[in-house]
Backbone bond lengths (Angstrom), bond angles and torsions (degrees), N, CA, C in turn:
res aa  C-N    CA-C-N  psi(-1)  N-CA   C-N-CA  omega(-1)  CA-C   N-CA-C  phi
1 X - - - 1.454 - - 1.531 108.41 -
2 X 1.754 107.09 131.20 1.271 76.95 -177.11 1.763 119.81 -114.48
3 X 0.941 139.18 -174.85 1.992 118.53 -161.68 1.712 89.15 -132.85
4 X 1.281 109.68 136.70 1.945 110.39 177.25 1.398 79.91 -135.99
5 X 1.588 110.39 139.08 1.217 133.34 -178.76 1.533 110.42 -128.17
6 X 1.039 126.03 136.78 1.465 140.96 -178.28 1.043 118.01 -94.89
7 X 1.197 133.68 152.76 1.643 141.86 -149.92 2.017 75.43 -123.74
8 X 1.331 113.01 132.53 1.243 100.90 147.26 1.977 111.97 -128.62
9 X 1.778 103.21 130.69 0.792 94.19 179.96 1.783 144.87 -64.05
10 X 1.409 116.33 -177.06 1.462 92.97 166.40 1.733 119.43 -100.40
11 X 1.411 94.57 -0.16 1.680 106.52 169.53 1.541 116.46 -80.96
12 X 1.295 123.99 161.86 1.062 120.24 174.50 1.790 135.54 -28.85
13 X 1.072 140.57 143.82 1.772 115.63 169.84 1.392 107.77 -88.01
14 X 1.292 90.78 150.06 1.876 90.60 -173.36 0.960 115.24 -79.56
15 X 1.833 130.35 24.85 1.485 132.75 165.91 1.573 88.53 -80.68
16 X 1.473 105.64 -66.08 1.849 110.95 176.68 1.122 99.60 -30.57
17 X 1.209 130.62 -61.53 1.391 125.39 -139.79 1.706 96.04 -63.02
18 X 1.451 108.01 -56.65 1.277 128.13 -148.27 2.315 88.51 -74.10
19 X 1.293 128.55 -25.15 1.015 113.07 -172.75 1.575 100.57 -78.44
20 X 1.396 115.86 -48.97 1.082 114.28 -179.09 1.836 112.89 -57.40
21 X 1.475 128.43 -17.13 1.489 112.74 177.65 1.870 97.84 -77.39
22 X 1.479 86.81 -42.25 1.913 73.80 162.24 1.151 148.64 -35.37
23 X 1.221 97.74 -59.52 2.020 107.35 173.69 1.310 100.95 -67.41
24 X 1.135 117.48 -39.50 1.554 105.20 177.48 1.314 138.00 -73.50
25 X 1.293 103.17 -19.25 1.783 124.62 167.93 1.877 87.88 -66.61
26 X 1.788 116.49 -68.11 1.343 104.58 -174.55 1.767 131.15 -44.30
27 X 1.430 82.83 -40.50 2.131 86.65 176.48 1.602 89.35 -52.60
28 X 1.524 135.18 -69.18 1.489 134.73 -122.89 1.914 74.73 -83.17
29 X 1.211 141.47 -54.93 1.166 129.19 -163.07 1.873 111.21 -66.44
30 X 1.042 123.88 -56.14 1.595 119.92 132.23 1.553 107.85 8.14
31 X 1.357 106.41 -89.08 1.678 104.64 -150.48 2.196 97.61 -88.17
32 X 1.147 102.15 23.33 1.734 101.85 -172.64 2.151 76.21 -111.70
33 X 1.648 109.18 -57.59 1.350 86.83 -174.34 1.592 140.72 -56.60
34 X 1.988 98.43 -27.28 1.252 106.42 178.77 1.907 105.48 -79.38
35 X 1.293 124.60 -22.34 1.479 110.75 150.85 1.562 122.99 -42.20
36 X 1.067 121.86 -53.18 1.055 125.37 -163.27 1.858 118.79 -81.96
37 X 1.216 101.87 -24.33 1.451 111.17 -173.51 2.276 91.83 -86.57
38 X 1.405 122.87 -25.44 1.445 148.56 172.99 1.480 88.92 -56.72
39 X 1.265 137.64 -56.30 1.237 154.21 -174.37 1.402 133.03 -51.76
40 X 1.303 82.19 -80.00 1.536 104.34 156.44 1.433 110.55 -53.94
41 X 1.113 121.13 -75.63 1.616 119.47 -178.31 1.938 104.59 -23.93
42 X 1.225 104.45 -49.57 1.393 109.17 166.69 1.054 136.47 -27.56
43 X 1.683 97.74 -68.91 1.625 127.87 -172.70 1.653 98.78 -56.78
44 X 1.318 117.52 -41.43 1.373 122.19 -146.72 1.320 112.05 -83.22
45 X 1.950 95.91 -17.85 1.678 105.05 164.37 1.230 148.11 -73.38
46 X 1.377 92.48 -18.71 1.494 137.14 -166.53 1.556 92.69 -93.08
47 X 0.981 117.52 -56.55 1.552 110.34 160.98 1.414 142.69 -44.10
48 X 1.810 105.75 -64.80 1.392 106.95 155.70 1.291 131.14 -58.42
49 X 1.865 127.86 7.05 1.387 123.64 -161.51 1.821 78.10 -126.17
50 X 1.512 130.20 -0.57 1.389 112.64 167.90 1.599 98.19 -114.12
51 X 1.102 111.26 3.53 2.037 105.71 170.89 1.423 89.48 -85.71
52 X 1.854 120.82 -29.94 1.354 101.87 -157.60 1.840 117.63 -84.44
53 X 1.819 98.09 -21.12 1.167 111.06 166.22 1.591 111.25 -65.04
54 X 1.298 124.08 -57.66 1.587 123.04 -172.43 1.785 100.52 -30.53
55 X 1.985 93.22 -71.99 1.544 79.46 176.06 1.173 154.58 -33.20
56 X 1.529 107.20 -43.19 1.461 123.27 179.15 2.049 91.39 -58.80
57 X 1.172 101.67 -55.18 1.624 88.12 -158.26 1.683 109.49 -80.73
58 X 1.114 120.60 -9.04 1.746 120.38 131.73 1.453 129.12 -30.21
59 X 1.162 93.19 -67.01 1.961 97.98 178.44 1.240 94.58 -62.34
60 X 1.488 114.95 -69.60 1.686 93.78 -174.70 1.115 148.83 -60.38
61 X 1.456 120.01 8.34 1.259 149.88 -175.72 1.637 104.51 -75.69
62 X 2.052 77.96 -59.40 1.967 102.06 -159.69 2.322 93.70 -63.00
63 X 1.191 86.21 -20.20 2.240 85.49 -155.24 1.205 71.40 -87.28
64 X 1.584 162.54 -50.56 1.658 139.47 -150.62 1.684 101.05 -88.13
65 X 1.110 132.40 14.36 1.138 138.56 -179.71 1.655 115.53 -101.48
């Protein structure tokens, strides 16, 4: 029979190690998505405030006619 014995260290185990780079990859991906959705929300204003200009200079197009 044969017996394998494991050393366990007094540093972290690299399951720990490796869960904790996890959560921490998740926080940093977290605060990269809520940038981006911050952003966008942006972009999307910037948009509706040049659909809202087109219009304006539509009507005034259509009334100097």
């Amino acid at each position: 029979m044969c017996h394998h014995y494991v050393d366990i260290p007094a540093q972290p185990q690299p399951l720990q190690e490796m869960l904790w780079q996890r959560q921490e990859l998740g926080r940093k991906l977290g605060e990269v998505a809520i940038r981006l959705n911050d952003a966008t929300s942006a972009h999307n204003e910037v948009i509706a405030q040049i659909i809202q200009m087109n219009d304006l200079i539509r009507i005034e197009e259509d009334m100097n006619r």
